[in-house]
KETITI-616736 format. One record per residue (C-alpha): x, y, z; residue in three letters. Coordinates in steps of 0.25 Angstrom, whole numbers, padded with zeros to 4 digits, always signed. Layout:
<pts>
XYZALA
...
</pts>
This chain:
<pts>
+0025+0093-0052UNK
+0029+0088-0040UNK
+0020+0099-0032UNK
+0010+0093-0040UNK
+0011+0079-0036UNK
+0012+0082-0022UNK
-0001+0091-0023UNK
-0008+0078-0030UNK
-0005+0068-0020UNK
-0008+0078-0009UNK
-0021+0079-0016UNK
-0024+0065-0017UNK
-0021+0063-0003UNK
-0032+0073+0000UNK
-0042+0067-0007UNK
-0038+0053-0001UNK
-0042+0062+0013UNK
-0056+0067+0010UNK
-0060+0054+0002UNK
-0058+0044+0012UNK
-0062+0054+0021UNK
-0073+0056+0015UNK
-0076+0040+0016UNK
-0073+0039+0030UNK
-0083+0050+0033UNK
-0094+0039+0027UNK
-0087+0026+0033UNK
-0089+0033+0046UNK
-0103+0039+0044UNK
-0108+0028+0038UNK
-0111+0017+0045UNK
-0118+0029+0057UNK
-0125+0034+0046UNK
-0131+0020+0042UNK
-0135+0017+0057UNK
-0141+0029+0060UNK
-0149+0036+0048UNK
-0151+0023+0039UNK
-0165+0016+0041UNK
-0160+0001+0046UNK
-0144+0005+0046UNK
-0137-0004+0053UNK
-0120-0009+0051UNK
-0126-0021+0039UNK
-0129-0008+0030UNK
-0118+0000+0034UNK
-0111-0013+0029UNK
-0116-0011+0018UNK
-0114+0001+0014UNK
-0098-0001+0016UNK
-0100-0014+0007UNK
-0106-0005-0004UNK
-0096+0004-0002UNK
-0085-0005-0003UNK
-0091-0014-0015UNK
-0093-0003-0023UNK
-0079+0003-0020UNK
-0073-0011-0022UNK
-0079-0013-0035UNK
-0076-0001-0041UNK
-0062-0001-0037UNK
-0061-0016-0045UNK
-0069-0010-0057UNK
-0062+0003-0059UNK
-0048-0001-0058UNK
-0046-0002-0072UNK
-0054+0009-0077UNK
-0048+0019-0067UNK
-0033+0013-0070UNK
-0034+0017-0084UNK
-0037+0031-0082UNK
-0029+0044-0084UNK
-0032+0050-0072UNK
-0037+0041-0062UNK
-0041+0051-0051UNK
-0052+0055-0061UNK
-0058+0044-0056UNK
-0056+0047-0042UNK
-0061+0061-0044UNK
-0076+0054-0050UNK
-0074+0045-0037UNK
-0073+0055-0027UNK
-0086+0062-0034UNK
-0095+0050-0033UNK
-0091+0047-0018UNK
-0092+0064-0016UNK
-0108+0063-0021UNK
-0112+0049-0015UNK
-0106+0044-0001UNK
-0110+0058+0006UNK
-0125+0058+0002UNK
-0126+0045+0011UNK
-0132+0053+0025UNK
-0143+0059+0015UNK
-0149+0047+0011UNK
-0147+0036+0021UNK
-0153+0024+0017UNK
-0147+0011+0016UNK
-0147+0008+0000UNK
-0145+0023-0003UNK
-0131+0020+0006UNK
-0128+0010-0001UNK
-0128+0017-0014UNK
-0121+0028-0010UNK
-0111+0021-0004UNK
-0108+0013-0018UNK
-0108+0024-0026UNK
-0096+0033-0015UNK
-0088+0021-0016UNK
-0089+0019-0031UNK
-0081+0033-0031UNK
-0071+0029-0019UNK
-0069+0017-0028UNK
-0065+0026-0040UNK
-0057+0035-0032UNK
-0048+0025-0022UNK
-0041+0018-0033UNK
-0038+0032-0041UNK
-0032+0037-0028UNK
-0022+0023-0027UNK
-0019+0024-0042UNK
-0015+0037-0042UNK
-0007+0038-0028UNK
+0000+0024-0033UNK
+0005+0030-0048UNK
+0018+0034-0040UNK
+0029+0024-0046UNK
+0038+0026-0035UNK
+0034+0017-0024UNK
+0040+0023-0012UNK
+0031+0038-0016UNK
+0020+0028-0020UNK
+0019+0021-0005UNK
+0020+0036+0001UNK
+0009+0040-0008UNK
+0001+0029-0004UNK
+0003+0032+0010UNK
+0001+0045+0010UNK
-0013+0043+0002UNK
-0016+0032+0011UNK
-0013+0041+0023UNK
-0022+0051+0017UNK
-0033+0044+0014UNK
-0034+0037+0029UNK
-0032+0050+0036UNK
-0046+0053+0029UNK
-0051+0040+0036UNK
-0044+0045+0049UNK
-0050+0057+0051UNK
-0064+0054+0043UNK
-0069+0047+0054UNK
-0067+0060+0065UNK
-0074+0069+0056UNK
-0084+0061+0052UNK
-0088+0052+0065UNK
-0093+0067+0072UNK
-0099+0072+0060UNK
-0107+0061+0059UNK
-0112+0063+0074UNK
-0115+0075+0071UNK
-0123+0073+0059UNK
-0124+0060+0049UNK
-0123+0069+0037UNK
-0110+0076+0040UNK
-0099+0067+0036UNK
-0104+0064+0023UNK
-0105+0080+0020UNK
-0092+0079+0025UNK
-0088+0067+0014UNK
-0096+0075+0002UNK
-0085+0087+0004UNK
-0073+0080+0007UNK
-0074+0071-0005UNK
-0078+0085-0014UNK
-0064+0089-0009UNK
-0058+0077-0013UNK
-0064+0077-0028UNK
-0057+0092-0027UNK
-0043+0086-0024UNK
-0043+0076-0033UNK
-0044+0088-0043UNK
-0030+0094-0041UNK
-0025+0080-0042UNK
-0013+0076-0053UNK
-0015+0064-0064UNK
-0008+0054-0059UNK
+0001+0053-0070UNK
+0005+0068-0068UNK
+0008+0067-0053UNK
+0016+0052-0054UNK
+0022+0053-0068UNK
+0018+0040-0071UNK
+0019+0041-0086UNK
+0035+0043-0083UNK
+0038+0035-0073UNK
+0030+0022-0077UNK
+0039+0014-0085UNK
+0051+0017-0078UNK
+0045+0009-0066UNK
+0037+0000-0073UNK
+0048-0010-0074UNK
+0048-0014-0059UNK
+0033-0015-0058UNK
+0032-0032-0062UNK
+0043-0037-0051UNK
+0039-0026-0040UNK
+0023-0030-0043UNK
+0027-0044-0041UNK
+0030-0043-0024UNK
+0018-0031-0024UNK
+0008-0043-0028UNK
+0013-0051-0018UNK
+0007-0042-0007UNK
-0003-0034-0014UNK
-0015-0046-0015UNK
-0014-0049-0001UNK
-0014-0034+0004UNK
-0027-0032-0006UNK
-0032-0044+0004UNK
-0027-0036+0013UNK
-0035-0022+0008UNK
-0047-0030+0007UNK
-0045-0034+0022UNK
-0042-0022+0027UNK
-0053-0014+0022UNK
-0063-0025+0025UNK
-0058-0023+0042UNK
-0060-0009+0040UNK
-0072-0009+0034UNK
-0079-0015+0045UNK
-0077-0006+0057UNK
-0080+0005+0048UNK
-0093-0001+0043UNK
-0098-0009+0053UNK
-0093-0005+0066UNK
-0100+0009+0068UNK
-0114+0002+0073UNK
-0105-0007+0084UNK
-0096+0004+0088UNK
-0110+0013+0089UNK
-0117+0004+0098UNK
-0104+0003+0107UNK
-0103+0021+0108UNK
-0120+0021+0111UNK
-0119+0012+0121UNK
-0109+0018+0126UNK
-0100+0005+0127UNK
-0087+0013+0120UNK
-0075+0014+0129UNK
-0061+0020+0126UNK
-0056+0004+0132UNK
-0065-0003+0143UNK
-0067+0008+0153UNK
-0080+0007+0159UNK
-0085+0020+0159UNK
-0088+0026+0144UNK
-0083+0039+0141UNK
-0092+0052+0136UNK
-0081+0051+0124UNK
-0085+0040+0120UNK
-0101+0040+0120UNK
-0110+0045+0110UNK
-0106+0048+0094UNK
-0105+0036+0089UNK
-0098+0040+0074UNK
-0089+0049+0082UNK
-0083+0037+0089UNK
-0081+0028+0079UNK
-0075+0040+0070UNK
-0063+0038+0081UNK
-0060+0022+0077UNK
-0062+0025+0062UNK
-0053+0035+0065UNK
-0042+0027+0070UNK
-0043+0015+0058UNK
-0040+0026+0049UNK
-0030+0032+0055UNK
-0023+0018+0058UNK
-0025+0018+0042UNK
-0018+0031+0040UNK
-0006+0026+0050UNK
-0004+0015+0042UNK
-0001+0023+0028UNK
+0007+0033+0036UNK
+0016+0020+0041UNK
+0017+0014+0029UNK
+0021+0025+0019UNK
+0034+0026+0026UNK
+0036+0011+0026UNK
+0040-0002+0020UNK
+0039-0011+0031UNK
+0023-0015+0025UNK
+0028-0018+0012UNK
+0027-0033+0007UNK
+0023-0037+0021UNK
+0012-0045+0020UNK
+0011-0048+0036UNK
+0008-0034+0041UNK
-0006-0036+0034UNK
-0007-0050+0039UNK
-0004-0044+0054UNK
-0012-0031+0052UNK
-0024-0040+0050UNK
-0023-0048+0060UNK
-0023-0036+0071UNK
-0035-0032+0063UNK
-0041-0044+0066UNK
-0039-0043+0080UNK
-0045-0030+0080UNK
-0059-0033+0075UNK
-0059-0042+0087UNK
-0057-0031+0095UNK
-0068-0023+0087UNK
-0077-0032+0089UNK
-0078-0031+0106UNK
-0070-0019+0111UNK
-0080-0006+0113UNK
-0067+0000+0116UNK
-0063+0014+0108UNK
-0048+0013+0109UNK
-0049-0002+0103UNK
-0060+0002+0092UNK
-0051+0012+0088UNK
-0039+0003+0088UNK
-0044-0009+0080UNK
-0050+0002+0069UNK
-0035+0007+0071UNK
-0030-0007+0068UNK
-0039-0011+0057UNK
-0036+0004+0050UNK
-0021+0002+0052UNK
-0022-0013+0044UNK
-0030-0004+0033UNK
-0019+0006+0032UNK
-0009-0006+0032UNK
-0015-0017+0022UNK
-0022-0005+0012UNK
-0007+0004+0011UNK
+0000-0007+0007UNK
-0012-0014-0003UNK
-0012+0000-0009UNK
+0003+0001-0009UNK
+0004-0014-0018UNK
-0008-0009-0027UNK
-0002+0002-0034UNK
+0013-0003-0034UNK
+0012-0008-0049UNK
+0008+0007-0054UNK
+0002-0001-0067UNK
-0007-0009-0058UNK
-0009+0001-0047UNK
-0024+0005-0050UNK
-0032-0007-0053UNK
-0023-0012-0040UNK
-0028+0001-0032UNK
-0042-0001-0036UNK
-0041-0017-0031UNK
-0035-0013-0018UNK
-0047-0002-0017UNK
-0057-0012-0020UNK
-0051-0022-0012UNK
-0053-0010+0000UNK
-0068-0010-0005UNK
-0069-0025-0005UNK
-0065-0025+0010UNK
-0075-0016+0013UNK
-0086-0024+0007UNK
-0082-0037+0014UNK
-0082-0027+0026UNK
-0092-0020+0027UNK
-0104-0030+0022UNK
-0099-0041+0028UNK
-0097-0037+0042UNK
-0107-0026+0040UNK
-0117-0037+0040UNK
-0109-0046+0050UNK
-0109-0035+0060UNK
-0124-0031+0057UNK
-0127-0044+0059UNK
-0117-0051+0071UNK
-0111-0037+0077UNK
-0098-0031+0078UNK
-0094-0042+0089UNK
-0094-0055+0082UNK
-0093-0049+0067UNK
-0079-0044+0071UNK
-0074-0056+0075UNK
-0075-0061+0062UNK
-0065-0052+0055UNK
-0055-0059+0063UNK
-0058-0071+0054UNK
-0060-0064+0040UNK
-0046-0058+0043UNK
-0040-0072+0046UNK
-0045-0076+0030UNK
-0040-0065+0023UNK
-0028-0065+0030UNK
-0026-0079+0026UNK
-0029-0074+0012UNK
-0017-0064+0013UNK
-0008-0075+0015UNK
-0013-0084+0005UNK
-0012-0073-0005UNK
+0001-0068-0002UNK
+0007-0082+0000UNK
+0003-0086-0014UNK
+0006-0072-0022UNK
+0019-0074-0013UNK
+0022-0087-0021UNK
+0020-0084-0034UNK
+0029-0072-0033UNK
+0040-0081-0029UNK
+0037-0091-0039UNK
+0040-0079-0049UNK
+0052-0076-0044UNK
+0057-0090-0044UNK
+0054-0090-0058UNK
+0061-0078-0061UNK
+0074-0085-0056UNK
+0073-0095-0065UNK
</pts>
C-alpha cells in the first residue's frame, strides 16, 4: 500500500509538470502569435485573450466547488479537464483570428478550471500537517519547474515555427490525461475514512488562527497573480520592439552583443524562465520551513519589492535587470500562492470549496491583469502604464491590513469570551 501511495503522488506530480507545462507553452507563444499572424493583433487582444482565460477559469472555479466537492473521486473531473484543455488550447495556430482565440481560449481554461482545484483537494486529504505542507511543496515544486523550463523549449520552437509549441502542448497534456489513470482515489491513498474523526476534534480551534491569515493571503493570491499576469501578457510587444531595434543590453554597455539580437520569443523565453524558477525556489524553501507561517509581514514586504520592480520594468532595456524583476515578481508568487494554498486546505472538511476559491481568486488576478493593463499598455505603453502598479499595489496592501486587523479582533474578542 504504501508503494502505492508513493506511486500516486509521484504520478500527480507528473501531471502537475506536463500541465503547467503545457500552459506555459501557450503564455509564452501567445501574445508572438497574436502579433504576428492575427489580422490587427496588437497587446489590447492579447489582453484579452488572458482575460478570457482567467474569467472563464475564475468562474468555474466558484461554480464548481460545490459540485466537484461532493464527488467520490474528484480526479474524475481532472481527467474531463485535462481532455477539453488537450482538444481546445493547441488548435489556436490553425485558426488565428481574434474571436475564434477568444473562444478557444474560454473553452481550455473551463477544463484548467475543473482540473486545479481537483489537484489541491486531493494533495490537501493528508490529515497530517506536517506530510500535508511537504506535499504541497513538492506538488507546487513540480508544477513550477514545468513553468521554468516551459518557456526554453517553447520560446525556440516558436522561432522556428508558430505551430510547434502547441503540437507540443497537444502531446504533453495526452500524457498527462495517461498519468492521471494510474492515479489512487483519494480515500485509498489517504485513508481518510479511518483517520477522519480521530482529528476532527482539533479542526474548530486550529481553524480559528488559520482564518486569521487565510483572507488576507487570498488578497494576497489575487495580487500576486494579477503582477504576474502582466508581464506575461503584456510585456512581449515592449520587450520586442526593444530586441529589433537592437536596444537590448546585458547592463548599459554601449555596444549590443550578436547574443542578444534577433529571436525575439527566444529572449523573452530567458526572463520567463527566471519568474518561474524564482517560483519553484520559493516552494523548495518553504517546504522545509516554518519561519512563513503566521507571518503576515513577509507578504506586506514581498510586495513592496515588487512594487519597486515594475518601476524598474518599466525603463531599464537591461537583460540582467528584466530578468531579476520577472525573478522578484515570480519569487512573491511562490511566496503569497504556497502559503494561501497551505491556509486553504488545512480544514480537510473545507479544503475543496477553499481550493476552488483560492484558484479562482488566481483567475480573478489575471483578469484584472491582463484586461486592464492590457488596454492601458495598448493605449499609454509600457513606460507610463507600469508606474501605475506602484499605486494599485499601495491599495490593496492597505486592504491587507485592514482585513487582517479586523479578523485579528474578532478572534481576540473570542478568546476573551472564552475566559469568561
Amino acid at each position: 500500500m504504501f508503494h502505492k501511495r508513493v506511486i500516486s503522488f509521484f504520478l500527480l506530480c507528473q501531471v502537475g509538470f506536463w500541465v503547467d507545462f503545457a500552459i506555459m507553452a501557450g503564455i509564452v507563444a501567445l501574445p508572438f502569435l497574436i502579433l504576428e499572424h492575427v489580422s490587427g493583433g496588437n497587446t489590447a487582444i492579447s489582453g484579452k485573450v488572458f482575460a478570457i482565460q482567467m474569467t472563464t477559469y475564475t468562474i468555474t472555479c466558484l461554480l464548481m466547488s460545490k459540485i466537484v466537492g461532493k464527488s467520490k473521486n474528484i480526479l474524475l473531473w481532472a481527467r474531463w479537464g485535462v481532455i477539453i484543455f488537450s482538444f481546445s488550447y493547441p488548435l489556436c495556430p490553425f485558426f488565428p483570428y481574434a474571436n475564434t482565440l477568444y473562444l478557444l481560449s474560454a473553452i481550455a481554461f473551463i477544463g484548467m478550471a475543473i482540473t486545479w482545484p481537483a489537484f489541491y483537494a486531493w494533495v490537501g486529504t493528508e490529515k497530517d500537517d506536517a506530510k500535508r505542507q511537504r506535499n504541497l511543496a513538492f506538488f507546487n515544486i513540480a508544477w513550477s519547474l514545468g513553468f521554468t523550463v516551459s518557456p526554453l523549449v517553447a520560446g525556440p520552437l516558436y522561432d522556428i515555427d508558430f505551430r510547434l509549441p502547441y503540437i507540443l502542448i497537444f502531446f504533453v497534456s495526452m500524457l498527462s490525461f495517461v498519468f492521471l489513470l494510474f492515479i489512487q482515489h483519494e480515500d485509498n491513498h489517504y485513508n481518510t475514512e479511518d483517520s477522519s474523526k480521530k482529528n476532527s476534534e482539533n479542526i474548530c480551534g486550529e481553524d480559528k488562527i488559520n482564518n486569521l491569515y487565510l483572507y488576507p493571503f487570498w488578497i494576497g493570491v489575487f495580487l500576486a497573480n494579477l503582477m504576474t499576469i502582466i508581464p506575461r501578457s503584456t510585456y512581449a510587444e515592449h520587450f520586442k520592439r526593444i530586441v529589433v531595434n537592437n536596444q537590448l543590453r546585458f547592463l548599459s554597455e554601449n555596444i549590443v552583443s550578436p547574443i542578444l539580437m534577433g529571436d525575439p520569443a527566444t529572449k523573452f523565453s530567458w526572463p520567463s524562465a527566471m519568474m518561474a524558477f524564482a517560483t519553484a525556489s520559493m516552494f523548495l524553501l518553504f517546504a522545509w520551513t516554518y519561519f512563513w507561517k503566521h507571518r503576515i509581514s513577509l507578504l506586506i514586504i514581498s510586495q513592496g519589492i515588487c512594487a519597486l520592480t515594475f518601476f524598474i520594468l518599466s525603463e531599464t532595456k537591461s537583460i540582467v535587470l528584466i530578468g531579476l524583476s520577472f525573478a522578484v515578481i515570480g519569487a512573491n508568487h511562490g511566496l503569497t500562492f504556497f502559503a494561501s494554498t497551505y491556509y486553504s486546505v488545512n480544514n480537510p472538511g473545507l479544503r475543496h470549496g477553499r481550493a476552488s476559491i483560492n484558484e479562482g481568486l488566481v483567475g480573478l488576478g489575471g483578469v484584472v491583469g491582463s484586461l486592464v493593463f492590457g488596454f492601458l499598455v495598448d493605449k499609454y505603453g509600457v513606460t507610463l502604464s507600469y508606474k501605475y502598479i506602484t499605486c494599485l499595489i499601495t491599495l490593496v496592501v492597505f486592504i491587507e491590513l485592514l482585513v487582517f486587523n479586523i479578523l485579528k479582533k474578532k478572534v481576540k474578542s473570542v478568546k476573551d469570551n472564552e475566559k469568561i
